[in-house]
NUMI-846099 format. One record per residue (C-alpha): residue in three letters; x, y negated, z; residue number from 0. Coordinates in steps of 0.02 Angstrom, whole numbers. Last residue first. Layout:
N
{marza 'ala' {X Y Z} NUM}
...
end
This chain:
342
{marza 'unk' {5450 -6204 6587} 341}
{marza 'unk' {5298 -6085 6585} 340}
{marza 'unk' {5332 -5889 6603} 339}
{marza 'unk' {5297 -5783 6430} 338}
{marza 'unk' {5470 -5698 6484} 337}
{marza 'unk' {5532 -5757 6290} 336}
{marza 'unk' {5487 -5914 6345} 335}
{marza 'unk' {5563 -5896 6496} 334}
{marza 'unk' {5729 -5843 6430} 333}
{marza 'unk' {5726 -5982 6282} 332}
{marza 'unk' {5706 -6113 6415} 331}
{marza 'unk' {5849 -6044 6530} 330}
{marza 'unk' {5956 -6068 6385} 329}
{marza 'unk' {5935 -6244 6321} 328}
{marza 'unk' {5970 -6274 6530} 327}
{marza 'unk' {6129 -6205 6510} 326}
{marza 'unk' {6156 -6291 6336} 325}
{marza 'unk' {6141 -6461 6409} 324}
{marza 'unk' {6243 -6409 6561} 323}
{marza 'unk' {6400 -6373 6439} 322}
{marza 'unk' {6440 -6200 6424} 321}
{marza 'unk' {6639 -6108 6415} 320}
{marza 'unk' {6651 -6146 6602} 319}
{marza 'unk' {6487 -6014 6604} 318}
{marza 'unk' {6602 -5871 6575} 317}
{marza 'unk' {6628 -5789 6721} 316}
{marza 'unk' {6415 -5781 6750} 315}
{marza 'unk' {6399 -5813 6936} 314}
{marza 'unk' {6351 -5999 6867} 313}
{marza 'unk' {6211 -5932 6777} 312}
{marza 'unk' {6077 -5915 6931} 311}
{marza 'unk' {6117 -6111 6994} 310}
{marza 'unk' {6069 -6152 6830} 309}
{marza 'unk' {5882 -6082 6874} 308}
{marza 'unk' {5793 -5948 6846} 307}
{marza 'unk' {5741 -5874 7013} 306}
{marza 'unk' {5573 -5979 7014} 305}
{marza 'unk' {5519 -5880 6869} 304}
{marza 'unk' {5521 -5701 6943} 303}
{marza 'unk' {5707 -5582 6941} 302}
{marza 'unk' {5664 -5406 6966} 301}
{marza 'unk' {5843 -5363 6983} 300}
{marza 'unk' {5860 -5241 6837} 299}
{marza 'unk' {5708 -5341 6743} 298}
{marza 'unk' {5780 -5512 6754} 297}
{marza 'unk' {5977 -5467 6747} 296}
{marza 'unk' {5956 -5387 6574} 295}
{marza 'unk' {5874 -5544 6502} 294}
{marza 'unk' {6004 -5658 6573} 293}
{marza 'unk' {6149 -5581 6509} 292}
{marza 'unk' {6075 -5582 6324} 291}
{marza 'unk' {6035 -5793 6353} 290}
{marza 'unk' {6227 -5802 6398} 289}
{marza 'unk' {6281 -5696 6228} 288}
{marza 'unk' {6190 -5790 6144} 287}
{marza 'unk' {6298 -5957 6178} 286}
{marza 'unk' {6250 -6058 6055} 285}
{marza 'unk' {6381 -6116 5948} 284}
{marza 'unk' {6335 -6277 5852} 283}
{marza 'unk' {6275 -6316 5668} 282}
{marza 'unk' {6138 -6438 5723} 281}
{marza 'unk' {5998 -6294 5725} 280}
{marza 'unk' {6081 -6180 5800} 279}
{marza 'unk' {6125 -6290 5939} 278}
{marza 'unk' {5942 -6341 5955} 277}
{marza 'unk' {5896 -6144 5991} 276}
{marza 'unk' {5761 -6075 5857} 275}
{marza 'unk' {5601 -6167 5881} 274}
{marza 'unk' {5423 -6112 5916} 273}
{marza 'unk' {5330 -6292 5916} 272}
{marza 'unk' {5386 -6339 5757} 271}
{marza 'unk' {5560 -6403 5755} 270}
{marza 'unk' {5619 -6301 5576} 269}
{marza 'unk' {5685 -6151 5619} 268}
{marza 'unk' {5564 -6079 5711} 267}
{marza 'unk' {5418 -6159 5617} 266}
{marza 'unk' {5480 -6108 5454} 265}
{marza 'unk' {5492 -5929 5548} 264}
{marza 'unk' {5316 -5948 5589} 263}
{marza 'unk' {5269 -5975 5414} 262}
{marza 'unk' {5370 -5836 5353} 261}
{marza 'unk' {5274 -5712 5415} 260}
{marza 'unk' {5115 -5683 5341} 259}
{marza 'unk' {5206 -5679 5153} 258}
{marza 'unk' {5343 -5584 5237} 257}
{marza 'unk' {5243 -5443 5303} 256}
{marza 'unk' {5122 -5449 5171} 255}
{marza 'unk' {5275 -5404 5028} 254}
{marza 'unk' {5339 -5250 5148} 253}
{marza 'unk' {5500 -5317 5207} 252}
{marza 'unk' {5495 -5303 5384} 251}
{marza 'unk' {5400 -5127 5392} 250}
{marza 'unk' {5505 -5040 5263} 249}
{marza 'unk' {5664 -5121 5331} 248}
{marza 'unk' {5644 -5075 5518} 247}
{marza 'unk' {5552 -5196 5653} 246}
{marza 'unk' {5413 -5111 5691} 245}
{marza 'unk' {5474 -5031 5830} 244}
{marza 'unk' {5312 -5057 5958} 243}
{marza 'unk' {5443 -5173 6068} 242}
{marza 'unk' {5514 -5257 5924} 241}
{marza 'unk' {5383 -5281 5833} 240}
{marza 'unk' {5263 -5355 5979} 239}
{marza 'unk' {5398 -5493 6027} 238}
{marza 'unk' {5401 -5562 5835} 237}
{marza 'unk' {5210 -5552 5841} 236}
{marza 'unk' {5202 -5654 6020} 235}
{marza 'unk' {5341 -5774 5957} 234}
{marza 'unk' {5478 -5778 6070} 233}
{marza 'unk' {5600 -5754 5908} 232}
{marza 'unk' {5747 -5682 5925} 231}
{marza 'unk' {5764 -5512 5815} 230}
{marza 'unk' {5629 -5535 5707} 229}
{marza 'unk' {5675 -5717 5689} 228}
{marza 'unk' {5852 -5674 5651} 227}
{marza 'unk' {5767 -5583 5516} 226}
{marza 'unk' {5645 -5706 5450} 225}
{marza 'unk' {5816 -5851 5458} 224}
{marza 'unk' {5909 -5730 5340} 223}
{marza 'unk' {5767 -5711 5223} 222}
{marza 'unk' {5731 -5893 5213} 221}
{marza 'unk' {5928 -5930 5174} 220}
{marza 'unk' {5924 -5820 5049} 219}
{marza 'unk' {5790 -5892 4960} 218}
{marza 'unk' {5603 -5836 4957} 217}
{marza 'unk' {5497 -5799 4801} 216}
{marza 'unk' {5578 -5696 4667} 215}
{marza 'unk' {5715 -5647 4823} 214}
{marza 'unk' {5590 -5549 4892} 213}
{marza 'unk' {5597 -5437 4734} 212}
{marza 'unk' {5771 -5438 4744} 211}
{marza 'unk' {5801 -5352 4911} 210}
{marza 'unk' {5683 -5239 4869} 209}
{marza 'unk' {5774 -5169 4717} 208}
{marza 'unk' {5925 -5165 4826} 207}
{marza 'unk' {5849 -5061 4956} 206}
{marza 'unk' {5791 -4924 4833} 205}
{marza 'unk' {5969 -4930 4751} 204}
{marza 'unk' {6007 -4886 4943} 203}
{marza 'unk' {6081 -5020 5053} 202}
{marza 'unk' {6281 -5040 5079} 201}
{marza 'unk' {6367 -5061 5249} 200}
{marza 'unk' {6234 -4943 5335} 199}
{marza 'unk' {6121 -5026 5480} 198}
{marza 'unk' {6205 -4981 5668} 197}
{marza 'unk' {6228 -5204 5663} 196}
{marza 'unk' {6044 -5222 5628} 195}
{marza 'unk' {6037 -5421 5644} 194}
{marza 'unk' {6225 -5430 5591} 193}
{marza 'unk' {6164 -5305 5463} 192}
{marza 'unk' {6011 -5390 5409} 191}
{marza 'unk' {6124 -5553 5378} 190}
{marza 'unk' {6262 -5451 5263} 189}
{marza 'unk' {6107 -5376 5168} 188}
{marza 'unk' {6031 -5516 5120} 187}
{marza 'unk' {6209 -5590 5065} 186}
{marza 'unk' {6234 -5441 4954} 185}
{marza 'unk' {6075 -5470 4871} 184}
{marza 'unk' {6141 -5586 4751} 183}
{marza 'unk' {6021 -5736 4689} 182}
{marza 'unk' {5864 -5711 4554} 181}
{marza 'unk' {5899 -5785 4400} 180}
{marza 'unk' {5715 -5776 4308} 179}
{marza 'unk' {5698 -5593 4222} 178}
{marza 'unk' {5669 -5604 4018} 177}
{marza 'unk' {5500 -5565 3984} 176}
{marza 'unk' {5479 -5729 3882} 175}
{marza 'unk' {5605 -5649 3745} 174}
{marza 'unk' {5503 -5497 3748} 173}
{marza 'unk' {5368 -5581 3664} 172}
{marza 'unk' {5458 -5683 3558} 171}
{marza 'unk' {5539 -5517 3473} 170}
{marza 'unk' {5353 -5465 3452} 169}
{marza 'unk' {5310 -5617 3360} 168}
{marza 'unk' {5443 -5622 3282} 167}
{marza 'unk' {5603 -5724 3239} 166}
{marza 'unk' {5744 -5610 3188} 165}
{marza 'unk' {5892 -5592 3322} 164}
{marza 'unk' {6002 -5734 3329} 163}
{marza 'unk' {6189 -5691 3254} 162}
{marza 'unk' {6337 -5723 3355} 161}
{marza 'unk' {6436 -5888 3294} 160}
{marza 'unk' {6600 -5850 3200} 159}
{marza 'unk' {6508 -5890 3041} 158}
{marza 'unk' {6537 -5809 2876} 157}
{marza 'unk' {6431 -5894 2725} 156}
{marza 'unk' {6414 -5731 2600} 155}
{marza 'unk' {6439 -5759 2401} 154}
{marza 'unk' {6322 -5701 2295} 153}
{marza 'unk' {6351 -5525 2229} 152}
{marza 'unk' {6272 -5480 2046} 151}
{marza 'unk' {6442 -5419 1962} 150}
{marza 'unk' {6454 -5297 2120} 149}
{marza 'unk' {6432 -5153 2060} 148}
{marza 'unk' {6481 -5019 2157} 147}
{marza 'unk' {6575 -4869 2081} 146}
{marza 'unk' {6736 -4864 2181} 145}
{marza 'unk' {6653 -4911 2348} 144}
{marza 'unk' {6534 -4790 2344} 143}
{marza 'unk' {6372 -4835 2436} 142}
{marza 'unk' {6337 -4777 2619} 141}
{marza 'unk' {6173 -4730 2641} 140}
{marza 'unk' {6200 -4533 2672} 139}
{marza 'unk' {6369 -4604 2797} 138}
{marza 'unk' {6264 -4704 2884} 137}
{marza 'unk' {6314 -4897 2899} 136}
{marza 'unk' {6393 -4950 3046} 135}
{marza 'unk' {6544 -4822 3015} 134}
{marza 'unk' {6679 -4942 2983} 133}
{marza 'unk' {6642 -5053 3136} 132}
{marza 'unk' {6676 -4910 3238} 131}
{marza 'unk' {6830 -4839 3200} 130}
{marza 'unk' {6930 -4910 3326} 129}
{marza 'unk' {6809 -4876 3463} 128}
{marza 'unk' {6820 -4677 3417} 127}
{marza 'unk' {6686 -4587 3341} 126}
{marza 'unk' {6635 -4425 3373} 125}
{marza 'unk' {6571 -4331 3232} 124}
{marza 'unk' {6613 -4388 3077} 123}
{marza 'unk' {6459 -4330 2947} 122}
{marza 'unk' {6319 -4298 3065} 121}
{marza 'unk' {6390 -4489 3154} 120}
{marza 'unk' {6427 -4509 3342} 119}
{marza 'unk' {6469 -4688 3465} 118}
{marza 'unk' {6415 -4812 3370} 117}
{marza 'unk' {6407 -4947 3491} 116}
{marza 'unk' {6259 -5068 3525} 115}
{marza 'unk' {6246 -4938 3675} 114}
{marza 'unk' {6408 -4968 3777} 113}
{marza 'unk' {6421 -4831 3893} 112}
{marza 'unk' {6361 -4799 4062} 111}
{marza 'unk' {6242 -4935 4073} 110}
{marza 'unk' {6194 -5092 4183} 109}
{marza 'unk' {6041 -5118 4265} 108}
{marza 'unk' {6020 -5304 4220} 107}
{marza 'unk' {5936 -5278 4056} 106}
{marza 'unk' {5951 -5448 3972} 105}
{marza 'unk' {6058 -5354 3831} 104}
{marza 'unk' {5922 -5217 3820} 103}
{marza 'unk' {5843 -5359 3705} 102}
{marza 'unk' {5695 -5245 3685} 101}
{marza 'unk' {5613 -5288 3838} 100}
{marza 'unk' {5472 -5163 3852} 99}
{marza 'unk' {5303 -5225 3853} 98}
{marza 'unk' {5171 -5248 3985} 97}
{marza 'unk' {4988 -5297 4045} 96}
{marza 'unk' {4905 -5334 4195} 95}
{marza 'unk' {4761 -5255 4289} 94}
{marza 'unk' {4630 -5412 4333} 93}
{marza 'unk' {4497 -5278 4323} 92}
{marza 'unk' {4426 -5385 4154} 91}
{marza 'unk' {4580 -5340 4080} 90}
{marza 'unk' {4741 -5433 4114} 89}
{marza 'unk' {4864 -5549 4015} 88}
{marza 'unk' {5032 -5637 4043} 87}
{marza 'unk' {5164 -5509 3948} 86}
{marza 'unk' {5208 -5437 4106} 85}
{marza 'unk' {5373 -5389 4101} 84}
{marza 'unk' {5492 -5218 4046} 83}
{marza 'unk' {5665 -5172 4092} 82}
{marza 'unk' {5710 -5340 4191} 81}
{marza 'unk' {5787 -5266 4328} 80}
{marza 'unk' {5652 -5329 4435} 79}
{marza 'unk' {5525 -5234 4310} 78}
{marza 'unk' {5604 -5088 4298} 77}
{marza 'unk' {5625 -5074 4504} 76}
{marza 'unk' {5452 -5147 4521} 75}
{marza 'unk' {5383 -4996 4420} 74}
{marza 'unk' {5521 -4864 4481} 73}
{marza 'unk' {5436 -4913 4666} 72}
{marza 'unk' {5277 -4893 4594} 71}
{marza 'unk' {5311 -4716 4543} 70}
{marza 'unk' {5396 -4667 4718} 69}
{marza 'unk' {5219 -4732 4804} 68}
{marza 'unk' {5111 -4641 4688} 67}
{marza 'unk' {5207 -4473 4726} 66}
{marza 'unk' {5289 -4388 4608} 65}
{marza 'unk' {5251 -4303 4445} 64}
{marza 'unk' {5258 -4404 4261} 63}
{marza 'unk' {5101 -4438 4175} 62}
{marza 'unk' {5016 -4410 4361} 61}
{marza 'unk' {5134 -4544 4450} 60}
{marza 'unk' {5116 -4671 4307} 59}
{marza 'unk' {4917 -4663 4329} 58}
{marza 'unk' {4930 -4678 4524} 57}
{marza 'unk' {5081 -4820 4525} 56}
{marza 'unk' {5002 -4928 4389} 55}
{marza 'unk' {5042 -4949 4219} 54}
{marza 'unk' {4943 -5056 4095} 53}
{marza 'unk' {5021 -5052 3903} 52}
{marza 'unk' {5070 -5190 3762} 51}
{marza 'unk' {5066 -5109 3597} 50}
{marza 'unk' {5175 -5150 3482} 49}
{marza 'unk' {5174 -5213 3317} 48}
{marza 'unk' {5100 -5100 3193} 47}
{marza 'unk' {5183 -4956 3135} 46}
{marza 'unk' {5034 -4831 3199} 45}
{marza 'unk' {5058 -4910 3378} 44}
{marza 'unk' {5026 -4775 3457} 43}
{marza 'unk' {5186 -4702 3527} 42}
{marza 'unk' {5271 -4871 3525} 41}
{marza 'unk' {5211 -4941 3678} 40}
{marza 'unk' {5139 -4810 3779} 39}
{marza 'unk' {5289 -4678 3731} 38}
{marza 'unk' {5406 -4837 3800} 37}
{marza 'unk' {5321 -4845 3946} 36}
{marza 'unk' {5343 -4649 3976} 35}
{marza 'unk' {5518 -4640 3944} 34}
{marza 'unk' {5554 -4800 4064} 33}
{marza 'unk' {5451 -4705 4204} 32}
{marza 'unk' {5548 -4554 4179} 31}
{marza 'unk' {5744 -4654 4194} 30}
{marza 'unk' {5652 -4731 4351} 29}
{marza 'unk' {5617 -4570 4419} 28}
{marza 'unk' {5784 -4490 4370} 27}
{marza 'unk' {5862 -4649 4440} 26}
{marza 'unk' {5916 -4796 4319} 25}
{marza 'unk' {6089 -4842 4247} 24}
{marza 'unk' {6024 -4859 4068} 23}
{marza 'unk' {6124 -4748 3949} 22}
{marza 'unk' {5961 -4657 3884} 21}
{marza 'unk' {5845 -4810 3866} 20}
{marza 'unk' {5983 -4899 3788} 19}
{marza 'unk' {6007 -4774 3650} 18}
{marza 'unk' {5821 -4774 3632} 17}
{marza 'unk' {5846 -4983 3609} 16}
{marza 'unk' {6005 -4949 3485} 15}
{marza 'unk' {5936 -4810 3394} 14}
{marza 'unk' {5762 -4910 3338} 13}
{marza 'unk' {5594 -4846 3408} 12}
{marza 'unk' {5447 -4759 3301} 11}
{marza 'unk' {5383 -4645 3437} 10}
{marza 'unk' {5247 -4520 3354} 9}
{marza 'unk' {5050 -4494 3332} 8}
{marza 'unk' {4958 -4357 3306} 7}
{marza 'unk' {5029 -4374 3076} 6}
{marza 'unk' {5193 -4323 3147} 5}
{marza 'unk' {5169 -4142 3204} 4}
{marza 'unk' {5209 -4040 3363} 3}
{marza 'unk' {5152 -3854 3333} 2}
{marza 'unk' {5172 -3796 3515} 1}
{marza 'unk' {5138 -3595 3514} 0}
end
């Protein structure tokens, strides 16, 4: 028989943050891994301040079931969305430590309902909107208003400004876990789409979390240019993932993908010596569509090196809409990508 008792330890947290934890729009996984950070912090802290905590994917998947990798993707999902931070130390293992973010205002997960309101009392039940403000104190703390004394009353400075939270140590804490500004994913996704054009028109919640963590350390604009990379890129690695496959979203945005990666793609884009198409890079249309037609004719009619020439893309009925410049801009793309000399 469970005999649960106080004095082996218990979760001292106030209404609003566990009413935050509850209404937090987080997966059943995530909605776990909150539950169980906030038992490390505040379940033995003896009413002390509290206690910051280590998590890692292994030890967070066998306090709450799953697989290691689905509990580390709750912990960067809690932490991208601002949940709980690193409060800037480590043990001697380099493991870092966390809190909770108790201003659930900087949470960026969004809830179902409102949880700074009042939303059920033991004495009335449900409470309407309208009647909120009016029940903010408990009803078995509320005084009565026809005997209170209020000879001794000072009178109250009212301020239409929004009260700061109290000054502590712990409340500075979690004020320095608040999440940087990271930019919209939605743009991320619109330029992996017209890379992956069969990709689905919105990602997963898993996706999304992703998405953002890149975003801590590479722009938009990076992101976009790695994945047109992927896609057109001569580059021998580019080249290898997409004939091996390794060109889906886990693959391309696993953290050491990018991070090797995106030094190429600088290059690419940049006038290094792999470069996207000159066009591109001063604002004009290239003509993809040419350099596509090309690469199908060279393998289905055995086409060598000395066959690409300008003469070749003339038989294309649309190569009135090219100016010679570009023509040739093409052919060198198609034998680099061919791994033939210019």
């Amino acid at each position: 028989m469970a005999d649960p008792q106080l004095k082996r330890g218990h979760i001292r947290i106030a209404n609003h943050l566990f009413r935050a934890a509850m209404l937090a729009k987080l997966s059943p996984v995530e909605s776990r891994a909150l539950m169980e950070c906030l038992w490390r912090q505040y379940g033995w802290s003896h009413g002390g301040p509290p206690v910051p905590f280590k998590v890692g994917g292994s030890g967070l998947a066998q306090s709450i079931g799953g697989t290691r990798s689905t509990a580390s993707q709750a912990i960067t999902s809690l932490v991208d969305a601002g949940i709980i931070g690193p409060t800037g130390e480590s043990d001697d293992r380099g493991r870092r430590f966390f809190l909770v973010q108790k201003d659930f205002e900087r949470w960026t997960c969004g809830f179902h309902r409102n949880p700074s309101r009042v939303h059920w009392t033991p004495v009335a039940g449900e409470v309407s909107p309208l009647r909120n403000a009016s029940v903010l104190i408990s009803e078995h703390k509320r005084p009565d208003i026809e005997t209170l004394d209020t000879s001794n009353d000072q009178p109250v400075a009212v301020s239409s400004e929004p009260l700061e939270p109290k000054r502590t140590k712990e409340n500075q804490i979690c004020a320095d876990l608040a999440p940087q500004k990271i930019e919209d994913w939605r743009p991320v996704w619109e330029a992996w789409r017209e890379s992956n054009p069969t990709a689905r028109k919105s990602p997963t919640s898993g996706q999304r979390a992703t998405i953002k963590a890149r975003l801590r350390d590479y722009s938009v604009e990076d992101l976009s240019s790695y994945f047109r990379w992927l896609r057109e890129s001569p580059h021998k690695r580019a080249l290898f993932c997409r004939s091996e496959g390794h060109d889906g979203w886990t693959s391309v945005m696993r953290p050491t993908n990018v991070d090797e990666r995106m030094p190429w793609v600088s290059e690419w884009t940049g006038g290094g010596s792999v470069q996207a198409p000159q066009a591109e890079r001063k604002g004009e249309s290239y003509p993809r569509w040419l350099e596509e037609a090309v690469m199908q004719k060279i393998p289905r009619e055995g086409l060598s090196r000395e066959d690409l020439t300008i003469a070749l893309l003339q038989a294309h009925p649309r190569i009135g809409e090219v100016s010679e410049s570009m023509q040739r801009e093409v052919l060198d793309l198609c034998l680099m990508q061919m791994g033939w000399s210019r």
